[in-house]
C-alpha positions in Angstrom: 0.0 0.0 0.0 1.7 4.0 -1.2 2.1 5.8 1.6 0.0 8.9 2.4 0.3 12.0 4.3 -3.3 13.4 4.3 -5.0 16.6 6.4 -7.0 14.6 8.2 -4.3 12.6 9.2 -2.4 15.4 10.6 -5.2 16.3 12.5 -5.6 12.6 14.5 -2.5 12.6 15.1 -2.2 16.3 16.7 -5.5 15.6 18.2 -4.2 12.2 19.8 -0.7 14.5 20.6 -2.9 16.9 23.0 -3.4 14.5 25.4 0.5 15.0 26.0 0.3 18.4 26.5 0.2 18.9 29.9 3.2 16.7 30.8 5.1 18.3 27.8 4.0 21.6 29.3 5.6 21.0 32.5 8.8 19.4 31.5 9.2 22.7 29.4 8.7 24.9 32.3 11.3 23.1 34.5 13.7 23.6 31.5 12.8 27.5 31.4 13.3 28.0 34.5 16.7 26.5 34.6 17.1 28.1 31.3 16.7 31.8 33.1 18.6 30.9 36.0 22.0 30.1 33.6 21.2 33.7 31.6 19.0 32.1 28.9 16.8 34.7 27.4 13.1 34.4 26.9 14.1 34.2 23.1 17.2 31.9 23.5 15.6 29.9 25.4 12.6 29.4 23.1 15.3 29.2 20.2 16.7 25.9 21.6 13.8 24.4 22.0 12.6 24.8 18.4 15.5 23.9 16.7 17.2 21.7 19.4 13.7 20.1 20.6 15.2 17.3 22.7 14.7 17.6 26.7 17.8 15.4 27.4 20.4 17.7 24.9 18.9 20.4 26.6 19.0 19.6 30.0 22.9 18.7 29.8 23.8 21.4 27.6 22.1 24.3 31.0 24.2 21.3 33.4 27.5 22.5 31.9 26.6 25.8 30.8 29.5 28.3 31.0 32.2 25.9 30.9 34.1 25.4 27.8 36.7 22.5 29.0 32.8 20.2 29.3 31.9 20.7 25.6 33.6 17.2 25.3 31.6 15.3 27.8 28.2 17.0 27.3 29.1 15.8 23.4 29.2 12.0 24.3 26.7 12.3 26.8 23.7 13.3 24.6 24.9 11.4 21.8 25.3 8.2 24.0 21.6 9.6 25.9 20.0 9.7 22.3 21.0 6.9 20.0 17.9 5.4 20.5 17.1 7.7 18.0 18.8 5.7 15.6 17.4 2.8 16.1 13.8 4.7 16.1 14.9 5.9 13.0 15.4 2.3 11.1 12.6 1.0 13.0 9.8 3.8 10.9 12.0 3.5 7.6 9.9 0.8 6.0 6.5 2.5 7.1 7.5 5.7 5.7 9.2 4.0 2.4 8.3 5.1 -0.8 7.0 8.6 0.6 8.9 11.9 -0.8 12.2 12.6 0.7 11.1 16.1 1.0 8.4 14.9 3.4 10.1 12.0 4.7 13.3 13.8 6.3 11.7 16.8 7.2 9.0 15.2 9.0 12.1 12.9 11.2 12.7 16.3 12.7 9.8 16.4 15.0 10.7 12.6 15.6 9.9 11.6 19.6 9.7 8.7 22.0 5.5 9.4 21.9 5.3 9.7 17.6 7.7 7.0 17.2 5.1 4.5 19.5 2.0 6.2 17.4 3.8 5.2 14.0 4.4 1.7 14.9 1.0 1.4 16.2 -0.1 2.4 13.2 2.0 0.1 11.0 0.8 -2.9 13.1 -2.5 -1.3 12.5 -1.7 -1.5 8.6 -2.4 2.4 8.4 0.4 4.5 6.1 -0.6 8.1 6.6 3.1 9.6 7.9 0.8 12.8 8.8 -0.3 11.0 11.6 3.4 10.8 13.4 4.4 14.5 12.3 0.6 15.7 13.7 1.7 14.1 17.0 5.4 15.9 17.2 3.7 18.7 16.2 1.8 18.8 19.3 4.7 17.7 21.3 6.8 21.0 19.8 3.7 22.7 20.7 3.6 21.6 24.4 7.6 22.3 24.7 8.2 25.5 23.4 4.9 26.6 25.1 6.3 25.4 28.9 9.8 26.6 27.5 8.5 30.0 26.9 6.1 30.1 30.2 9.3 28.5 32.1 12.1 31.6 31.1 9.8 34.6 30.9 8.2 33.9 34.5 11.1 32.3 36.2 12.6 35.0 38.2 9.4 35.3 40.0 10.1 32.0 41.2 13.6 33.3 42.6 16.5 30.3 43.0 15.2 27.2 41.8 17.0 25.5 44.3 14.5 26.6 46.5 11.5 24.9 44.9 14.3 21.5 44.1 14.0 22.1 40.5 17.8 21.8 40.7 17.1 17.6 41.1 15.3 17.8 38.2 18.0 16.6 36.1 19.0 14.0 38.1 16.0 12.9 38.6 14.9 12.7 34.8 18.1 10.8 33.9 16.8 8.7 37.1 13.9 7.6 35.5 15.8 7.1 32.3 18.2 4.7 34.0 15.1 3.1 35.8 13.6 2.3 32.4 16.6 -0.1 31.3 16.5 -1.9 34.0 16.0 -5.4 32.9 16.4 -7.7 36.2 19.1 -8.1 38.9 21.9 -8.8 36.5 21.8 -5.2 35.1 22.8 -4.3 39.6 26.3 -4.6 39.0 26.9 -2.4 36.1 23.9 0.7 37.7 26.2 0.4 41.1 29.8 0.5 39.3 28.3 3.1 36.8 27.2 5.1 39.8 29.8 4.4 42.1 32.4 6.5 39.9 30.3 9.1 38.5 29.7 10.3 42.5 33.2 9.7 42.9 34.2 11.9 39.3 31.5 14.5 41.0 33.5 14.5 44.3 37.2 14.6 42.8 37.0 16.3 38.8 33.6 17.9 39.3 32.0 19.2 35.9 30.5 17.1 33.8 32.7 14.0 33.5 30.8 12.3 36.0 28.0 11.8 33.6 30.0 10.4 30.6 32.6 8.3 33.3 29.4 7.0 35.4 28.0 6.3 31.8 31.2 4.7 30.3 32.1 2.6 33.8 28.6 0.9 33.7 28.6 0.0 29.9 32.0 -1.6 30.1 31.1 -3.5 32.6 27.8 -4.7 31.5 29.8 -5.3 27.9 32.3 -7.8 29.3 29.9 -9.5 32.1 29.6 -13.3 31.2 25.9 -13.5 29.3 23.4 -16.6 30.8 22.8 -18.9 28.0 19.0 -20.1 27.4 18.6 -24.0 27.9 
């Protein structure tokens, strides 16, 4: 079956996407508000979330904001936080196969954990309109740069965000991250060793290495642990 990309297909899927506002909302107010506390203007701030429109990139880049000698670490960070993207991205090819490039590529650009979910269902479903998915990111980017904007230009009338504990956000979001690869008690070993020397990296090198060491320590070790073999 040709793939489609209809109106009313845009329209389910931004339709379906609004249901996600209010989280989307919030999660871009926390990241205005940290935005406004590094400097971030209103405008900046709004900026990154339309072109950069990923929470996690976002969140590391305000972690290691005004340090230089991090650029490195907050590099490999988001591209280690994010390849999932690339697998998200073969996963839709063959749904979106034979559509135009021009719509095709552009439309990977609003491309989130919620679409990606919507366009498999929708394959499964045996449904090809694309303008489903890009209706849903379009919602999403709706949501974001909505809270984003909300977040910066009313954030000093929250004062220090450390008062309110919006400075555990990030750890807390890459907390629940972490949470959701857990697969059973052999993954223990490589979440303590991984967090084991990013505290210690925290404590003795401070920055951001501890994120890309904690990150590193854990996948080696998970890498060369001896794998059970199915009977």
């Amino acid at each position: 079956m040709s793939r489609r990309f209809t109106r009313d297909g845009f329209s389910r899927g931004f339709l379906e996407g609004l249901g996600l506002l209010p989280g989307m909302i919030a999660f871009g107010v926390v990241f205005g508000v940290l935005a406004d506390g590094v400097g971030l203007s209103v405008g900046g701030a709004a900026a990154m979330s339309l072109f950069v429109f990923s929470g996690t990139a976002q969140l590391l880049s305000l972690h290691a904001w005004g340090g230089a000698d991090m650029m490195v670490a907050v590099v490999v960070s988001v591209v280690a936080m994010n390849a999932r993207y690339v697998l998200f991205g073969a996963a839709i090819q063959p749904w979106m196969r034979g559509l135009s490039p021009w719509i095709a590529y552009p439309s990977l650009f609003l491309l989130v954990d919620p679409n990606w979910a919507t366009a498999m269902r929708e394959r499964d479903a045996g449904r090809h309109d694309v303008a489903v998915f890009v209706g849903m990111g379009a919602a999403c980017m709706v949501g974001w740069l909505a809270g984003t904007i909300a977040g910066a230009g009313f954030g000093q009338l929250l004062g220090d965000p450390r008062r309110l504990g919006l400075d555990f956000f990030l750890p807390a979001f890459f907390l629940s991250l972490a949470c959701g690869f857990w697969k059973g008690r052999a993954d223990l070993l490589p979440f303590v060793i991984g967090g084991a020397v990013a505290l210690v990296f925290d404590r003795f090198v401070g920055g951001s290495w501890h994120v890309l060491a904690g990150g590193l320590a854990g996948s080696l070790i998970a890498a060369f642990l001896p794998k059970k073999v199915a009977a």
